[in-house]
PALUMZA-120789 format. One record per atom (N, C-alpha, C): residue number from 1; atom name; x, y, z. Coordinates in steps of 0.1 Angstrom, whole numbers, plus 2048, in hexadecimal, padded with zeros to 3 digits. Atoms other than C-alpha are relative to their C-alpha. Example, Ala and Ser with C-alpha at 12.3 -4.5 7.8 and 13.67 -1.06 7.14 Angstrom:
2
1,N,809,7F4,800 .
1,CA,87B,7D3,84E .
1,C,809,80C,800 .
2,N,7F7,7F5,800 .
2,CA,889,7F5,847 .
2,C,7F8,80B,808 .
% end
This chain:
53
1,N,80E,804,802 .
1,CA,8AB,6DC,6EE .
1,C,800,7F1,7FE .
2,N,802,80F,802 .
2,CA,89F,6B7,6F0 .
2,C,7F4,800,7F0 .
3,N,809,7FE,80C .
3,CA,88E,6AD,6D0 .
3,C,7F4,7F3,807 .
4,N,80E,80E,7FD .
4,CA,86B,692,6D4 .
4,C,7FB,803,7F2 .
5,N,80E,807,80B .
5,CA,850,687,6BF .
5,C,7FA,7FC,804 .
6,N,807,807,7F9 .
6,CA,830,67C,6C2 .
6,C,7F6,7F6,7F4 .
7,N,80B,80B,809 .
7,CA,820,65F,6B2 .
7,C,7F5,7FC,804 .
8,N,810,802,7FE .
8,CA,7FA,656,6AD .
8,C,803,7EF,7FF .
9,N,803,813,802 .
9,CA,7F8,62E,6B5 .
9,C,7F1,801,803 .
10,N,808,802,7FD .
10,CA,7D6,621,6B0 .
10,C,7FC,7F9,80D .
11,N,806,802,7F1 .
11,CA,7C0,619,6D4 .
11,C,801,7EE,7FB .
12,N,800,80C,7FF .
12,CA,7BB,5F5,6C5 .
12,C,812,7FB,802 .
13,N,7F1,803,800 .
13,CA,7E4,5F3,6C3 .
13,C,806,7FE,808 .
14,N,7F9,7FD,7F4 .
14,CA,7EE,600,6E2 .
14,C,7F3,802,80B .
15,N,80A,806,7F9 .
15,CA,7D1,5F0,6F7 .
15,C,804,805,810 .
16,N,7F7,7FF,7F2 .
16,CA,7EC,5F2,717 .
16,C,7FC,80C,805 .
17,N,800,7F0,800 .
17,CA,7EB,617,714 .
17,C,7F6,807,807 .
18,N,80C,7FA,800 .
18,CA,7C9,621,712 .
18,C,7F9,7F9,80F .
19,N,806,800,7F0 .
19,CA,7C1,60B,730 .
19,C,804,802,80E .
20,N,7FD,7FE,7F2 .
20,CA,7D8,616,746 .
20,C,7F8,80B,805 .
21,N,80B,7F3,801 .
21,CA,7C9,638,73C .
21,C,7F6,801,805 .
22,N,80B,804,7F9 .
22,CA,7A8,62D,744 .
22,C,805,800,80E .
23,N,804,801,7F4 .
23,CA,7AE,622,764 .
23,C,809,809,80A .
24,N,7FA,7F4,7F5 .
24,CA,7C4,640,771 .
24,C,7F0,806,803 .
25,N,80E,7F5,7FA .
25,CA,7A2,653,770 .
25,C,7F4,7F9,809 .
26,N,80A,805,7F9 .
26,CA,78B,63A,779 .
26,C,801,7FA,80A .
27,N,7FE,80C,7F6 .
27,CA,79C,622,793 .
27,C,801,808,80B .
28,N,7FE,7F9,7F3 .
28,CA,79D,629,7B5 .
28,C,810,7F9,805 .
29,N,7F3,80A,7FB .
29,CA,7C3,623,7B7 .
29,C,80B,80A,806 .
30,N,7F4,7F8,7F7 .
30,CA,7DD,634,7CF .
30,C,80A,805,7F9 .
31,N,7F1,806,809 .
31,CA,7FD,62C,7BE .
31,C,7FC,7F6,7F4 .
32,N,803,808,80C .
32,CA,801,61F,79D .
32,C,805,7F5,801 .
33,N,800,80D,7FE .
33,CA,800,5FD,798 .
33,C,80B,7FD,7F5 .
34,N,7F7,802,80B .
34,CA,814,601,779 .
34,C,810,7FE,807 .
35,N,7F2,7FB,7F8 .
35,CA,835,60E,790 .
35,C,802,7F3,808 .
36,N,7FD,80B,7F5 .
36,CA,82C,5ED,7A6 .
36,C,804,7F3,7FB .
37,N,7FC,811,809 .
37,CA,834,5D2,78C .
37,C,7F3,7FF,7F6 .
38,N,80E,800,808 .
38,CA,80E,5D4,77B .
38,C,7F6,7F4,807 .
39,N,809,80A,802 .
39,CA,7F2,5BB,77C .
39,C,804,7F2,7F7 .
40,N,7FF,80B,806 .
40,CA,7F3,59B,76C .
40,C,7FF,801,7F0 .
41,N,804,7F8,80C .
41,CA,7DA,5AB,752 .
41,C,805,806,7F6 .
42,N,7F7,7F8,806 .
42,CA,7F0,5C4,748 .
42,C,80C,7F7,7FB .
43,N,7F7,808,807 .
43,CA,80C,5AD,742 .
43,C,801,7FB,7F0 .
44,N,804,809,80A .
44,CA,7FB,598,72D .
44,C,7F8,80A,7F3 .
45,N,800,7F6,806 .
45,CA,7EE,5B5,71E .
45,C,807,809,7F3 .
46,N,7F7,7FC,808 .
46,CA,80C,5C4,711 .
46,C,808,7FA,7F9 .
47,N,7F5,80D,80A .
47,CA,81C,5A3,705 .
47,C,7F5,7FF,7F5 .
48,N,809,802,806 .
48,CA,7F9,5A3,6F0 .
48,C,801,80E,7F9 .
49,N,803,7EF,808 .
49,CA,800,5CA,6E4 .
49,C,80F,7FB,7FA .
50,N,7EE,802,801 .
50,CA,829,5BF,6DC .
50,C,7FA,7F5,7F1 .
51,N,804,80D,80D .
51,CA,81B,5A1,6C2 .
51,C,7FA,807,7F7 .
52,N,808,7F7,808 .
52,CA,804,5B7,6B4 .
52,C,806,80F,7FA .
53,N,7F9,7F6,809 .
53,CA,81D,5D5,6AA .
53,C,80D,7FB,7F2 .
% end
């Protein structure tokens, strides 16, 4: 058996998250952009979610 856990981080914490979330449903995107290196956005993003934990 593998063991896990699941932790609640707040949406303002983990900003990265929630928008990738977002835009799986709403974007019109093929392939993930995440898998392709990301956005700029997102970069800067998650260096702005990393300072903030």
């Amino acid at each position: 058996f593998e063991k896990w856990t699941i932790s609640h981080v707040s949406r303002h914490i983990n900003r990265a998250a929630a928008t990738i979330a977002e835009s799986v449903t709403f974007g019109p995107y093929l392939q993930s952009y995440v898998a392709s290196g990301g956005p700029r956005w997102l970069h800067k993003m998650l260096q702005e979610d990393m300072r903030n934990t």
